[in-house]
N, C-alpha and C positions, 0 to 999 in steps of 0.2 A: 314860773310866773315872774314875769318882769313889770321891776316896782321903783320907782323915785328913787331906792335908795340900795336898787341893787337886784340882780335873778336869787329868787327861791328854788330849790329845789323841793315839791311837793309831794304826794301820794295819799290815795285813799288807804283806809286801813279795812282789811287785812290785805296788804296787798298783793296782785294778780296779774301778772303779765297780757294776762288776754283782756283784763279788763279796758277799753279805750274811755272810759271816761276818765277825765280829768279830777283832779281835789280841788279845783277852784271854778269860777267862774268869772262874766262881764258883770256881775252885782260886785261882788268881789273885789272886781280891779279897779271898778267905778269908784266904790267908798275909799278905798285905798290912795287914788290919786284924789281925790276933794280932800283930803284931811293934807294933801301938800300943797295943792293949788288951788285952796280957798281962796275966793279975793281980796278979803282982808288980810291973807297970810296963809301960812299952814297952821291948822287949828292946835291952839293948843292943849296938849296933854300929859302936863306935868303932874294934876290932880291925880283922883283915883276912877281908873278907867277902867269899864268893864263892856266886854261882847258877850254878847246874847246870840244862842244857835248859830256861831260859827260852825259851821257842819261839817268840815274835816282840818279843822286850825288852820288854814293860810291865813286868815284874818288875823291871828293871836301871832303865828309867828311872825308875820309880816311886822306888826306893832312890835313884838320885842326884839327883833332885828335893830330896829331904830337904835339911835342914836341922838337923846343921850335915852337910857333904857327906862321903859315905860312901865314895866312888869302888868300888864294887864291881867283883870282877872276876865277868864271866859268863865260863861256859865251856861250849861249843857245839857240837852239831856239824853244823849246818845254817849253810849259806852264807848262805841264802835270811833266816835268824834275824839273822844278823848284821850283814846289811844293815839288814832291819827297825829293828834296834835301834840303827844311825846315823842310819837317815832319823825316828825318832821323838825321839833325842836333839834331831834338830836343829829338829825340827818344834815342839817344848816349849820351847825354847829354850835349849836343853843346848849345851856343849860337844864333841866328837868324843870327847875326854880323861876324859870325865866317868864312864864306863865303859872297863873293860880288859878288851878283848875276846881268847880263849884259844880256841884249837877242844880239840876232846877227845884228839886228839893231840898235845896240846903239854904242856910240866912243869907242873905245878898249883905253887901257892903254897908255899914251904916251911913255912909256918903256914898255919892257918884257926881264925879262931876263933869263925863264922857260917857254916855251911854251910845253904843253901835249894836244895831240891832239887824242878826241877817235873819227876815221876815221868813219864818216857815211855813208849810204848807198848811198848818193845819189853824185856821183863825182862832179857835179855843183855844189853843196852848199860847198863841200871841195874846190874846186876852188874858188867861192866868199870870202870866209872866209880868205883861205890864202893869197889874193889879199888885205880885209880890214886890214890883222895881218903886212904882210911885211912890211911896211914904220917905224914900231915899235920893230921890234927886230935891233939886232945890231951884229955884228961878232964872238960875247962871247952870245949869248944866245942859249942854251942848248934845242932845239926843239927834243922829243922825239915823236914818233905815236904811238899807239894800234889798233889791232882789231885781228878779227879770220882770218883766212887764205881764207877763203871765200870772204870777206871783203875788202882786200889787195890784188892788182892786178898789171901787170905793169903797167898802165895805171895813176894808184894810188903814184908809187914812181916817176912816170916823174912829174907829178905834182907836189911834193914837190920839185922836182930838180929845174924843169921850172922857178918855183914863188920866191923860196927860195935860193936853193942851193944844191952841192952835198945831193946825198942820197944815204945808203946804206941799208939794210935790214936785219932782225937777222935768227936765224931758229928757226924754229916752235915750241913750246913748250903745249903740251896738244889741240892743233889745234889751236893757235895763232899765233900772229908775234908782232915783233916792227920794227918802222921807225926810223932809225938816220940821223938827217937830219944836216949840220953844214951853216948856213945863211953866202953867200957873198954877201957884201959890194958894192954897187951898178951895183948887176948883173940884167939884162935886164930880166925885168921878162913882159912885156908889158900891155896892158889896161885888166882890169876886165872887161870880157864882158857879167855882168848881169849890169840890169836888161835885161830882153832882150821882144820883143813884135812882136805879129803877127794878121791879120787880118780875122775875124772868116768867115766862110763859107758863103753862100748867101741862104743858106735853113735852117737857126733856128732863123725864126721870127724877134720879133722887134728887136734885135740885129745883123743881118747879116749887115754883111759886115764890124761890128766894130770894134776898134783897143782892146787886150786883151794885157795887162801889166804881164809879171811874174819874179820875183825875185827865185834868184836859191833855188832848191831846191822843190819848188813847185810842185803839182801832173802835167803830162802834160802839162809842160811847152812848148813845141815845136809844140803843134799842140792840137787844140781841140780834148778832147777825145770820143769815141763812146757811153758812155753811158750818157755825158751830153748834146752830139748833140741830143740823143733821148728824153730828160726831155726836152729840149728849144725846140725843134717843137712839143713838146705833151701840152706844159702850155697856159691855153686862154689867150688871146692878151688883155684882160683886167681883171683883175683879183676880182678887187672890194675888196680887200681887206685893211684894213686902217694899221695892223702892219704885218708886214712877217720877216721872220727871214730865213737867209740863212744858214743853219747850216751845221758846216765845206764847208765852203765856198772856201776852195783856193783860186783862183784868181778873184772872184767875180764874176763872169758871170752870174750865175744863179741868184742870185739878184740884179745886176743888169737889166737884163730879167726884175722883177719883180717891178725895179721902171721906167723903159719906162714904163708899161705896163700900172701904175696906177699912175702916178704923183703924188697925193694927201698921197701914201700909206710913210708910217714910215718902214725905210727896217733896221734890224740888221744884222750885218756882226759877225759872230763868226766862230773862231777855234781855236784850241790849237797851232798852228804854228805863230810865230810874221815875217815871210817869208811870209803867206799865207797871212794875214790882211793886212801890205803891199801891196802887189800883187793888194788887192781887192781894197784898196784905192784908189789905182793909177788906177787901168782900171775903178771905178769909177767915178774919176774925170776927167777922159779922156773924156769920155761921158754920161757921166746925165745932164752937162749943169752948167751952173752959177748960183746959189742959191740952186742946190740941195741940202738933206741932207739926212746926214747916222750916223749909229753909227757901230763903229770896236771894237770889245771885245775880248781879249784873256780870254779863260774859258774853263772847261772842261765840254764841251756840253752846256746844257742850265742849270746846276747847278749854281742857286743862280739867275737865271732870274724869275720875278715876275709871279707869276702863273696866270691863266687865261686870261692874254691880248694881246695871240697871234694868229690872224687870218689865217696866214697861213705859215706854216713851209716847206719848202724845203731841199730835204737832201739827199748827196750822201756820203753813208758812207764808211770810208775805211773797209777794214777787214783785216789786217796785222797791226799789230806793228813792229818796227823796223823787227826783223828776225822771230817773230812768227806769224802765223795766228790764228785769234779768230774773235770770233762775239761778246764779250764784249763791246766794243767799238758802235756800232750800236744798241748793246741794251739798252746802256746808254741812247743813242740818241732817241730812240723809246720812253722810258719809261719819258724822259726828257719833249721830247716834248708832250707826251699826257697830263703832266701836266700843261704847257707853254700856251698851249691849249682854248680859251673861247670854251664854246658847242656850237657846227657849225662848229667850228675851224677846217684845213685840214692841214693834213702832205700828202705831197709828197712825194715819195723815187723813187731814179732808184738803178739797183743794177745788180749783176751779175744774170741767172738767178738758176743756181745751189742755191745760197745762201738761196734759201727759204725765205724769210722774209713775202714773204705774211702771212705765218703761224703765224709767232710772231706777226703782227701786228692785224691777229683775235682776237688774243690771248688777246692782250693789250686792241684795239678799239671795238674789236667785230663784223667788221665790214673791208673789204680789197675791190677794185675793180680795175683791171687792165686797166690803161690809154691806155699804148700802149706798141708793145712788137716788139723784131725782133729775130732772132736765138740766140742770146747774152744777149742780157739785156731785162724787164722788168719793166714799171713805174709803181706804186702802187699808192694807193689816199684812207687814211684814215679820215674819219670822229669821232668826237667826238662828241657822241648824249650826 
C-alpha cells in the first residue's frame, strides 16, 4: 500500500498465497491520505489516537509508521485483525509496542482526541462501539469514518449524529467515502441497547425455551437462525462425549446444547470474534447452572488446540469474510478439527446446502453421512477412523 510517507508492506492474516484479496482497501487509502492533505494541514495527531475496526492493521501500521510516532491504540474485535496487525508491524519493521492493541470489550482510553473509525458491516456493533467511545471524546476531538460507498448508508451517518454529533459526508473517491463527524458536548445520545437477549424456540431440544445472550455485532443476533435450529434438533439429547468443542461458536447455543446434554462433558467455546465469546459466556452462565464450567478461547479455528483430545466438534461455519466470499475459512475449520480429533472423534457441520462441504469432508475424513436435511441446510457427521 502506497502512503504519503512511504510503501507498506501488507497481508491478511493467516496468510495464503492463493488468497487474492488484499489487507487493505480505497476506504483505507482515502482516510490515510485526508489526515495528510487536510486543507488546513495534515491533521493533527499528537494527542491520544485510537482506530476502531481496523480489519487487518494497515490503518494502525500506516499511523505508526509515521513520523514523529503516534502509537495508536486500535480497538478490535477480530482476533484474526489482531494478529494481522502484529505480523504486519513486524513485517515493516515496527515494533510489537508500536500499536496498543484493545478488543471491543475492553475500557477504551479515558481521552481521545483522534477517533478513526473503519465502518463495519455490521450497524449494531457500530452502534455499540460508538455508545462505549462517546463518554471519551470531547468537543475538540477530530472523529473521522471510512469505508466503500456500499458500506456507508443513511442509516450509518444518523448514527454518528445520534451517539456523537453533527455529521456530514465527503464524495466518493474510487468507490469510497469519509464520515466527518464534529462531537457535542452533552448531546442526548441515550442508552446503548446491546447486550441485547431473546428466548429460543420450544422445538430444538434440551435447550428450548432458554434465554440466548448476544452482544452487537454477533451472527443472528435477533432471532435464532435456520441452520442452527436444524443442528439443535438433529444433535442426541446425550451425547457421551467427555471434551466437545463448539467451534466459532457465536453466542454459544450449540454448546451449550452440548453441556445440558452431558453434564459430565468439558465444552470449549472458540471464535475469532471477542463479541462472540462474550455472547457465549453470558448465555452460558445464564443457564448451565451454578458450578458449571467452560473454557472461551479467542483463536483462529482450532490452531494451537492440542491434538487428539477432542470428542466431538461442532461447527457452523461462516463463508464470507468481511465483503468477500470463500470457503477458506471452513476449510481451516475442517482440516483443524480432523486433527483436534481422538479416532472415534465426530465433527458436526450444518451449512448452506449449495456450499458442498460434504465433498471436502470425504476428502479430509473419508468418510460424510447426512444427519438431517431441509430445502436450505444440510447437517453432516464426520468420523475419524
Amino acid at each position: 500500500m502506497t502512503t504519503a510517507r512511504g510503501d507498506l508492506d501488507l497481508a491478511r492474516f493467516p496468510e495464503d498465497p492463493r488468497d487474492p484479496l488484499r489487507a487493505w482497501d480505497a476506504a483505507d487509502a482515502y482516510l490515510l491520505r485526508h489526515l495528510d492533505e487536510h486543507e488546513g494541514g495534515p491533521v493533527d495527531l499528537s494527542g491520544s489516537l485510537v482506530v476502531l475496526g481496523d480489519r487487518w492493521g494497515a490503518l494502525a501500521t500506516a499511523l505508526a509508521a509515521q513520523r514523529p510516532v503516534h502509537r495508536p491504540v486500535q480497538i478490535s474485535d477480530s482476533f484474526l485483525g489482531q494478529q494481522a496487525t502484529r505480523a504486519n508491524l513486524e513485517r515493516n519493521g515496527l515494533g510489537a509496542d508500536a500499536v496498543r492493541l484493545r478488543t471491543t470489550r475492553d475500557a477504551p482510553p479515558d481521552r481521545i482526541d483522534v477517533l478513526l473509525v473503519r465502518v463495519p458491516k455490521s450497524l449494531a456493533l457500530l452502534e455499540d462501539q460508538l455508545h462505549r467511545l462517546a463518554p471519551h471524546v470531547h468537543e475538540g476531538t477530530v472523529v473521522v469514518g471510512a469505508g466503500m460507498v456500499t458500506e456507508i448508508h443513511t442509516s450509518t451517518l444518523k448514527l454518528f449524529e445520534r451517539v456523537l454529533g453533527p455529521t456530514r459526508t465527503s464524495l466518493a473517491v474510487r468507490k469510497a467515502r469519509l464520515i466527518f463527524c464534529s462531537p457535542a458536548s452533552g448531546a442526548p445520545r441515550g442508552e446503548n441497547p446491546w447486550p441485547r437477549s431473546y428466548a429460543l424456540p420450544a422445538d430444538v431440544g434440551v435447550v428450548s425455551g432458554l434465554t440466548v445472550v448476544n452482544h452487537a455485532g454477533v451472527f443472528s443476533a435477533e432471532r435464532l437462525d435456520a441452520g442452527t435450529r436444524l443442528l439443535l434438533r438433529s444433535l442426541p439429547t446425550r451425547t457421551g462425549a467427555e471434551h466437545v468443542v463448539d467451534l466459532g461458536c457465536g453466542n454459544g447455543v450449540i454448546g451449550l446444547a452440548a453441556a445440558l446434554s452431558n453434564r459430565e462433558a468439558e465444552v470449549t467455546f472458540i471464535d475469532e470474534s471477542y463479541q462472540a465469546l462474550a455472547s457465549a459466556e453470558a448465555t452460558f452462565r445464564a443457564n448451565a447452572g451454578a458450578g458449571a464450567a467452560a473454557r472461551f478461547v479467542a483463536a483462529d479455528g482450532l490452531s494451537g488446540f492440542p491434538p487428539g483430545t477432542a470428542d466431538l466438534v461442532l461447527n457452523n461455519p461462516p463463508f464470507h469474510t468481511h465483503r468477500g466470499r470463500t470457503d477458506a475459512t471452513a476449510w481451516r475449520m475442517f482440516n483443524g478439527s480432523r486433527a483436534a480429533l481422538r479416532r472415534g472423534g465426530e465433527l458436526w457441520v450444518v451449512g448452506n446446502r449449495h456450499l458442498g462441504y460434504h465433498v471436502k469432508l470425504r476428502r479430509l475424513f473419508g468418510n460424510c453421512e447426512v444427519v438431517a436435511s431441509d430445502p436450505k441446510f444440510v447437517v453432516l457427521r464426520a468420523v475419524k477412523r
